[in-house]
C-alpha positions in Angstrom: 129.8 65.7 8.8 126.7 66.8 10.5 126.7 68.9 13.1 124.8 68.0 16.1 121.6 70.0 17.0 122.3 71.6 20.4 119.7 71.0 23.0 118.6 75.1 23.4 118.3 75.4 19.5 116.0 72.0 20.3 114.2 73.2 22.9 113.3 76.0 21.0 112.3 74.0 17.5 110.4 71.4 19.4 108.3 73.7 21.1 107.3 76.1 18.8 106.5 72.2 16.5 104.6 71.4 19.9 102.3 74.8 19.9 101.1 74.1 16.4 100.3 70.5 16.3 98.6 71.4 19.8 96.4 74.2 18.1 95.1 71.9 15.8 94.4 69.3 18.6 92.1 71.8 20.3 90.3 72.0 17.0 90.2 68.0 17.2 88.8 68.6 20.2 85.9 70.4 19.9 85.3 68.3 16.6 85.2 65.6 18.8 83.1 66.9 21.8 80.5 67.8 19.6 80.3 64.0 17.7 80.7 62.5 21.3 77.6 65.1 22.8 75.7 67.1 20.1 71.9 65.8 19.5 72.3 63.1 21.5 70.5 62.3 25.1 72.2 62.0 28.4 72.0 57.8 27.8 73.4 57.9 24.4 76.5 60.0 25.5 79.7 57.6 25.4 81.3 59.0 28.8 84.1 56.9 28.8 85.2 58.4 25.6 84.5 62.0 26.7 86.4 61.5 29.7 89.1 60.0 27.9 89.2 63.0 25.0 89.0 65.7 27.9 92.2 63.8 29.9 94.7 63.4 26.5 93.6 67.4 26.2 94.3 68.4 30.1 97.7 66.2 29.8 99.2 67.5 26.7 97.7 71.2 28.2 100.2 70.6 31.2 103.0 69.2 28.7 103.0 72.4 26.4 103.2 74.1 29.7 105.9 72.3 30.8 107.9 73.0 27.7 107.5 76.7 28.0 108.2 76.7 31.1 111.6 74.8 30.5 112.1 77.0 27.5 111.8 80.1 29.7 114.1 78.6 32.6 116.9 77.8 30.4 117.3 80.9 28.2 116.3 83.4 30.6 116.6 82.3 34.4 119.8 80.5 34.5 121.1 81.7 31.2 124.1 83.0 33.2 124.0 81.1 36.4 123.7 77.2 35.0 127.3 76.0 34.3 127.7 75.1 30.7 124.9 77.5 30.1 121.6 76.6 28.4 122.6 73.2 26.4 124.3 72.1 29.7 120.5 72.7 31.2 119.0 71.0 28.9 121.0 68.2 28.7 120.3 67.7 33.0 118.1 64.6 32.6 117.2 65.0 36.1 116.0 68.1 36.4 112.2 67.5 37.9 110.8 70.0 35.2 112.4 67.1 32.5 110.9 64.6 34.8 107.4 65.5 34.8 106.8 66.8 31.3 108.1 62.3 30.6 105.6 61.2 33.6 103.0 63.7 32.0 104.3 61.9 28.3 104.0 58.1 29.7 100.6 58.8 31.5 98.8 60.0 28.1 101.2 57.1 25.9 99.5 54.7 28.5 95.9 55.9 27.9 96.3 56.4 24.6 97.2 52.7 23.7 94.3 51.8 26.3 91.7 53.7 24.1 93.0 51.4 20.8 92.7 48.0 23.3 89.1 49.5 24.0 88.1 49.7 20.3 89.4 46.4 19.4 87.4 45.1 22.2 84.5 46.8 21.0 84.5 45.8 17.7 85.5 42.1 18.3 83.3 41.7 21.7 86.2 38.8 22.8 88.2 39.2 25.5 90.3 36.4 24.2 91.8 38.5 21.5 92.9 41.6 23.7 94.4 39.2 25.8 97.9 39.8 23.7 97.5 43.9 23.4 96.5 44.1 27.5 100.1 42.1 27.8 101.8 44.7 25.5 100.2 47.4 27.4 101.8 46.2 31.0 104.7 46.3 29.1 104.3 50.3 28.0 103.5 51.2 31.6 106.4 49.1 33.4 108.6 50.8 31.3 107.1 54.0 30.7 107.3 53.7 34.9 111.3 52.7 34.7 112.0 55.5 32.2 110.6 58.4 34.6 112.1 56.3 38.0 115.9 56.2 36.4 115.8 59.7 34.8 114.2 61.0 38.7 118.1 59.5 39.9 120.5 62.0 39.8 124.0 60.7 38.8 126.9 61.5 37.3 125.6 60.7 33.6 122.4 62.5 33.8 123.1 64.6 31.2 123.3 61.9 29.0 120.0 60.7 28.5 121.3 57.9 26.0 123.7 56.1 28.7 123.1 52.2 29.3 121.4 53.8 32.9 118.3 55.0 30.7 118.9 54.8 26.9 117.7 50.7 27.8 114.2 52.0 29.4 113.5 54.7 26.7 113.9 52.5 24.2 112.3 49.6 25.5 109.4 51.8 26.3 109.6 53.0 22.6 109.6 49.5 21.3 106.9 48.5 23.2 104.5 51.4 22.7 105.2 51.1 19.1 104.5 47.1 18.7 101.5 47.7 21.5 99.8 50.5 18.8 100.7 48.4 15.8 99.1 45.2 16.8 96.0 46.5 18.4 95.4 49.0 15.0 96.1 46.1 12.6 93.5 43.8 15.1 90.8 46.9 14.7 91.5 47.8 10.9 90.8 44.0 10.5 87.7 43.5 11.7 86.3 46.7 10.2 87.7 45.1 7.1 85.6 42.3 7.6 82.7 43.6 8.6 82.6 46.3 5.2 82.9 43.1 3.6 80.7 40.9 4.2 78.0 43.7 4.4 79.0 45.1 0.8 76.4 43.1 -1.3 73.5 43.8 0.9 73.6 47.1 2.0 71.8 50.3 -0.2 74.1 53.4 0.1 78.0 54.3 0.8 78.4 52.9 4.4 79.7 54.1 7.2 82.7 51.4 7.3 84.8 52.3 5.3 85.4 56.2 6.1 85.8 54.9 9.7 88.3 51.8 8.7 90.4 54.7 6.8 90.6 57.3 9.8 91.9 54.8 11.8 94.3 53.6 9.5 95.6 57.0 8.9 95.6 57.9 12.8 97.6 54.6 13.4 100.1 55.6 10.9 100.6 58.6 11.5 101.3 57.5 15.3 103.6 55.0 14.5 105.5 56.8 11.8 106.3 59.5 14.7 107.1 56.7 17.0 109.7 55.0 14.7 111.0 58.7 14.1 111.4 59.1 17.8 112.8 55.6 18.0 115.6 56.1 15.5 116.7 59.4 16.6 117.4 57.8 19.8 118.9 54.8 18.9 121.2 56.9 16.5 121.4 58.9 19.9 120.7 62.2 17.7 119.3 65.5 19.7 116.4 65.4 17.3 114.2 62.8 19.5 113.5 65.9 21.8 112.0 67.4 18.8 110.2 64.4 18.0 109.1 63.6 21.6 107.5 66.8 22.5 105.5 66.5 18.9 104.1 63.4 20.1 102.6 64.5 23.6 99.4 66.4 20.9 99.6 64.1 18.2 98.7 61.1 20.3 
């Protein structure tokens, strides 16, 4: 039988996970920041874009923070005054810090989807087929917005995140994300498809298409691979969706 991973040992694995994927974010970045704004005149500078880039940085910035500072409040603060100890702190669902670093997660879930609606729009130029994706999206955010509400109660379960009280918003909000990403990549990867296409016999040269058809492909995957992880682990109700959650918050 497998012993369960205790939620210190967690908060410790998940973190340290956290700081490297975020390291390699920053590099993403500043790769991005200088496709978005290098050579280019102020009218040809896709603000929205940059302003979405520099807000997924800022929020998973203040989720690291978060973590660490969780991390340094549960082994060292109230290592000896918390009853239970450290996993009993980390199990307390309602603690504000657990709170926030989950309204921090929902906010950059919620833009992050946005930005895939946003492409598909883009590239199809119809608002007729984001009509089903903006539907799935009000879905993210009214549950992403029931998850952080429930947890914010303090009850007698609270540290037991996977009780009926919330283990049916975080999963919902799981589903929904993960269906929301999945539709809206498969609508984009699509139409790229298309377009490469039906522009392969005429054009002189490799194309541009195609390199950008496979980066979103592999972002997309890579997204909802980490989403079903996070998924299962909960719905298994294993300690491991901690890890899995706080990898998310850069890879998004």
């Amino acid at each position: 039988m497998i012993k369960p991973l205790p939620l210190d040992e967690a908060g410790i694995i998940s973190t340290v996970l956290e700081g490297m994927l975020y390291g390699f974010s920053l590099l993403m970045f500043m790769a991005t920041m200088y496709t978005l704004i290098a050579g280019r005149k102020y009218g040809q500078i896709n603000f929205p874009m940059v302003v979405v880039a520099c807000l997924l940085l800022v929020s998973s910035t203040i989720h690291i923070a978060s973590d660490v500072k969780r991390l340094y409040s549960g082994l060292v603060r109230f290592r000896d005054t918390y009853p239970g100890g450290p996993p009993a702190w980390f199990a307390n669902g309602s603690d504000p810090s657990f709170v926030f670093k989950n309204a921090i997660y929902t906010f950059q879930t919620a833009l992050g989807d946005g930005v895939v609606i946003y492409r598909c729009y883009m590239v199809w130029r119809s608002i007729w087929i984001i009509i089903l994706p903006i539907m799935m999206w009000l879905a993210v955010c009214t549950t992403g917005v029931g998850c952080v509400y429930t947890l914010s109660q303090p009850a007698a379960d609270s540290g037991d995140i996977f009780v009926r009280r919330t283990g049916q918003w975080i999963t919902s909000f799981y589903a929904t994300t993960l269906a929301c990403n999945l539709y809206a990549t498969a609508l984009l990867s699509y139409r790229l498809w298309t377009i490469d296409r039906n522009v392969h016999g005429s054009r002189v040269g490799r194309g541009l298409t195609k390199p950008v058809l496979t980066i979103v492909l592999d972002a997309g995957a890579l997204y909802s691979i980490t989403l079903i992880a996070a998924l299962s682990c909960f719905v298994s109700k294993s300690n491991g969706q901690y890890v899995v959650l706080d990898m998310v918050t850069p890879i998004i």
